[in-house]
C-alpha positions in Angstrom: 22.8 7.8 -20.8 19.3 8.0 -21.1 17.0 5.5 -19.5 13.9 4.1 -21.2 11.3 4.0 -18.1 8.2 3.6 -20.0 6.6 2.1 -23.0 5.5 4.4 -25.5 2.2 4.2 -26.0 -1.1 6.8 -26.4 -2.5 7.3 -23.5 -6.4 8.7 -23.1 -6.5 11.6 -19.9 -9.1 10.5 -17.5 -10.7 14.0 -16.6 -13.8 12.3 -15.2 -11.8 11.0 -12.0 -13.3 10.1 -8.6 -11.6 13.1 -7.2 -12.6 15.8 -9.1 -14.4 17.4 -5.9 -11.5 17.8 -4.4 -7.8 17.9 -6.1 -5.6 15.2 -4.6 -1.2 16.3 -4.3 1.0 13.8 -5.3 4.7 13.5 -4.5 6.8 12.2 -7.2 10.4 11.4 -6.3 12.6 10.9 -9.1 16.3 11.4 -10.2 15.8 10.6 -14.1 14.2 14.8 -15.2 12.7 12.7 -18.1 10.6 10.2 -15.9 9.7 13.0 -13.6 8.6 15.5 -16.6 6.4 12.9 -18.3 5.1 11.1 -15.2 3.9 14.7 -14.1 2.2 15.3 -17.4 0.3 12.0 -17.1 -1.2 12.9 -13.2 -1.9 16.5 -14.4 -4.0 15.2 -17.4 -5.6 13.0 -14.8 -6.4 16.1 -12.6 -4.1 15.7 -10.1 -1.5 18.3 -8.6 1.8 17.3 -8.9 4.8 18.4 -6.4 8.2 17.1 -7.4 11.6 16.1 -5.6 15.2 15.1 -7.6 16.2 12.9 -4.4 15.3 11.4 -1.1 16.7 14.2 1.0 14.5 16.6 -1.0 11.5 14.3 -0.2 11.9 14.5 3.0 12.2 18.2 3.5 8.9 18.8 1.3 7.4 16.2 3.7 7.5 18.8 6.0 6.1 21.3 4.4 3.1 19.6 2.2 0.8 16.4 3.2 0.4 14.2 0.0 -2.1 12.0 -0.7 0.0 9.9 -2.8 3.7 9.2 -3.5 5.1 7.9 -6.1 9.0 6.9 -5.3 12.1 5.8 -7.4 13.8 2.8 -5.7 17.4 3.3 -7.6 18.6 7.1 -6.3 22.1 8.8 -5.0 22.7 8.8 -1.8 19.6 8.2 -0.2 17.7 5.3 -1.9 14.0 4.9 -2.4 14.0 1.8 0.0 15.5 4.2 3.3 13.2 6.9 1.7 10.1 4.6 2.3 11.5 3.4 6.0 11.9 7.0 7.0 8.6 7.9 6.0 7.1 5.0 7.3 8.2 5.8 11.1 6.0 9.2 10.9 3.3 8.4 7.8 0.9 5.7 6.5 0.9 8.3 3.6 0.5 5.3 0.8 3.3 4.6 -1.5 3.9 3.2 -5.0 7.4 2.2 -5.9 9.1 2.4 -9.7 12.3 0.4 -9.8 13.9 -1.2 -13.1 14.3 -4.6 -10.7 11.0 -6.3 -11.3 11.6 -10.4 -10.3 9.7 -11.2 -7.1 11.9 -11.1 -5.0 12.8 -7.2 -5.4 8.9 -6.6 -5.3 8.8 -8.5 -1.6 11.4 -6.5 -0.8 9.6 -3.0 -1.6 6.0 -4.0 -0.1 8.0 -5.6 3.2 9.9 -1.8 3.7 5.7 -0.5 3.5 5.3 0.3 0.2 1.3 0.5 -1.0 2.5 -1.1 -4.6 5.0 -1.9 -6.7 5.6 -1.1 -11.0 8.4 -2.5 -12.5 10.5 -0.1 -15.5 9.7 -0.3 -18.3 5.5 0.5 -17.3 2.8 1.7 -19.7 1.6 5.0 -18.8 -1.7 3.5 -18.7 -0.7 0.9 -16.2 0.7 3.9 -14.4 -2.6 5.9 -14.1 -4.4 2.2 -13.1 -2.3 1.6 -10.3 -2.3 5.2 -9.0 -6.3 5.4 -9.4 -6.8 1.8 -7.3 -4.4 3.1 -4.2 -6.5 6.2 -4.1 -9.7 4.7 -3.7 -7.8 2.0 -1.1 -7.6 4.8 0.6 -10.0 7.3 0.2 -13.1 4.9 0.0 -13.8 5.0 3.4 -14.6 2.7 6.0 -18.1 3.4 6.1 -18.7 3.7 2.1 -17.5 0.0 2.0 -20.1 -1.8 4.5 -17.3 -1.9 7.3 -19.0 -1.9 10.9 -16.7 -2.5 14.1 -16.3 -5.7 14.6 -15.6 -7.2 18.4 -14.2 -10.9 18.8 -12.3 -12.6 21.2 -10.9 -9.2 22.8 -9.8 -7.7 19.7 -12.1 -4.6 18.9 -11.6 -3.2 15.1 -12.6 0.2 13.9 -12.7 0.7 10.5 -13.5 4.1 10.6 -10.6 4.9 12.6 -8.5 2.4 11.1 -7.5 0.9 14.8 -7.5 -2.4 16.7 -7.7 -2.2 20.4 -5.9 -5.7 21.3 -7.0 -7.8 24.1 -4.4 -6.4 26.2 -5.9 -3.1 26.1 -3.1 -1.9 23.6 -4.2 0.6 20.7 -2.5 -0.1 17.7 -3.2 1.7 14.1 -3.3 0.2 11.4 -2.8 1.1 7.2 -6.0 1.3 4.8 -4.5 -2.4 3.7 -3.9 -3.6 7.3 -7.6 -2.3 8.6 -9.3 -4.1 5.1 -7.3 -7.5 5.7 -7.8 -8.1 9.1 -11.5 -6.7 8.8 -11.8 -9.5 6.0 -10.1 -12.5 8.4 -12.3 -11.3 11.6 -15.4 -11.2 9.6 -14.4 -14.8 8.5 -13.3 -16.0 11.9 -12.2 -19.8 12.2 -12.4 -20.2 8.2 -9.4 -20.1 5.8 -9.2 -17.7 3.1 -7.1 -18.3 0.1 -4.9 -16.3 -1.5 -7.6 -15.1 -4.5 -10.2 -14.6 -1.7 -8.0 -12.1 -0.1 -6.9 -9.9 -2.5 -10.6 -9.8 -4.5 -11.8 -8.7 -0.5 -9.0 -6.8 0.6 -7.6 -5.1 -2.9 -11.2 -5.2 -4.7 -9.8 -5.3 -8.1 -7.6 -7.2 -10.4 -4.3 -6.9 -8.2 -2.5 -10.1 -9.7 -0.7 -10.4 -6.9 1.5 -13.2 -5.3 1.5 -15.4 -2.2 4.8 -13.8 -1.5 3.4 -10.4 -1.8 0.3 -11.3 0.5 3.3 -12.8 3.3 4.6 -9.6 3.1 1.3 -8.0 4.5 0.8 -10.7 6.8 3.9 -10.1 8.5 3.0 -6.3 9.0 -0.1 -6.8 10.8 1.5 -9.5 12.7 4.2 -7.7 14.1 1.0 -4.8 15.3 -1.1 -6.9 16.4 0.6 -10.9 17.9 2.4 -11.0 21.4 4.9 -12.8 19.4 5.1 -12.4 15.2 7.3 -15.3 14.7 4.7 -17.7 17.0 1.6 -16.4 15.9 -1.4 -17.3 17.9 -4.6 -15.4 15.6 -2.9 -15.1 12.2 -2.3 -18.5 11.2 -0.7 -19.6 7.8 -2.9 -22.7 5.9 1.1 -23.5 3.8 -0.5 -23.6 0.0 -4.0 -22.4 0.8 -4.1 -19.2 2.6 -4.7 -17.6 6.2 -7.5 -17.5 9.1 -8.3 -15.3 11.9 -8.4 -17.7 14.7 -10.5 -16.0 17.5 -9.2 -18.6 20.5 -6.2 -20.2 20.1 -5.3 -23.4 22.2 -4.0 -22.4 25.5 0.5 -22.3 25.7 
């Protein structure tokens, strides 16, 4: 039976990309020939390359043998599903990740961004929309610490490097960190002591109309909590305003 995964609509090529220096390769995984075939036409018009795979176990092998920039993954597959597809990749890539799924409530989104995924569109999409989402994780990623104003920050033993998207904790531990990770705790260090809200985070953090959820900014949280606290489910720095937001809180009260 075939499966509507888009809405049809006209969609303008945007051959004037920020990329066009350079090509970027992205990875679309995909059961449905259909979505793959017409999902590849809309990144080609764009001015992307385009390398495809049927299932996860065909990711994986390509993985090997080419380095995205991009993948775009299918959550609902045989054998392998998109959600152990994005766990495997995330032990041995920060390689960012946009998930298609036909689940859309909230809870099935938390879900995606909590196994590492960069984003989330729910089936049935607009091409458009598509294209949007796939242009914003690019320039998450590609911008560059430097391009965005982001000097290494020291405080209270933590040491940040944008540039190198890495934390050096006050135990001396390195730890890396995603393009998201680096940009959200850059935002809460630069702020130190002050609660941000949930708006101020994603305007500083995603720069651009994300309309995302408090849910889907926990999610995040809990990630760079589990890099960067002695103890994620006590934690000391990233602290939780319930309603409101978070803060970086540079020295917490002694134990």
């Amino acid at each position: 039976m075939y499966r509507q995964w888009y809405n049809v609509l006209a969609v303008s090529p945007h051959p004037d990309n920020s990329f066009e220096d350079e090509r970027m390769l992205i990875l679309v995984v995909d059961d449905d020939p259909p979505s793959v075939k017409m999902i590849s036409f809309l990144l080609e018009e764009e001015g992307y390359d385009v390398i495809t795979a049927a299932n996860g176990v065909e990711a994986m092998r390509l993985l090997d043998e080419r380095v995205p920039d991009l993948i775009i993954l299918d959550i609902m597959m045989p054998h392998i599903d998109g959600l152990e597809v994005c766990r495997r990749i995330r032990e041995r890539s920060d390689v960012p990740i946009i998930f298609l799924s036909a689940k859309g409530e909230t809870s099935d989104r938390v879900q995606g961004l909590d196994m590492g995924a960069d984003d989330y569109l729910a089936k049935p999409f607009e091409p458009a929309e598509l294209l949007a989402r796939v242009r914003a994780v690019l320039r998450r990623t590609e911008a560059g610490a430097t391009r965005l104003g982001m000097t290494r920050l020291r405080i209270a033993g933590f040491e940040l490097d944008p540039a190198l998207g890495r934390v050096i904790l006050p135990s001396g531990k390195r730890v890396d960190l995603s393009p998201i990770e680096t940009r959200l705790l850059y935002t809460l260090m630069r702020h130190a002591g002050r609660t941000l809200t949930h708006d101020q985070l994603f305007n500083s953090v995603w720069g651009y109309d994300h309309f995302g959820t408090p849910n889907e900014l926990a999610v995040y949280m809990r990630r760079l909590r589990r890099k960067i606290e002695p103890d994620p489910k006590q934690p000391r720095y990233l602290i939780t305003e319930r309603g409101v937001g978070y803060r970086f809180e540079p020295y917490p009260e002694s134990d």
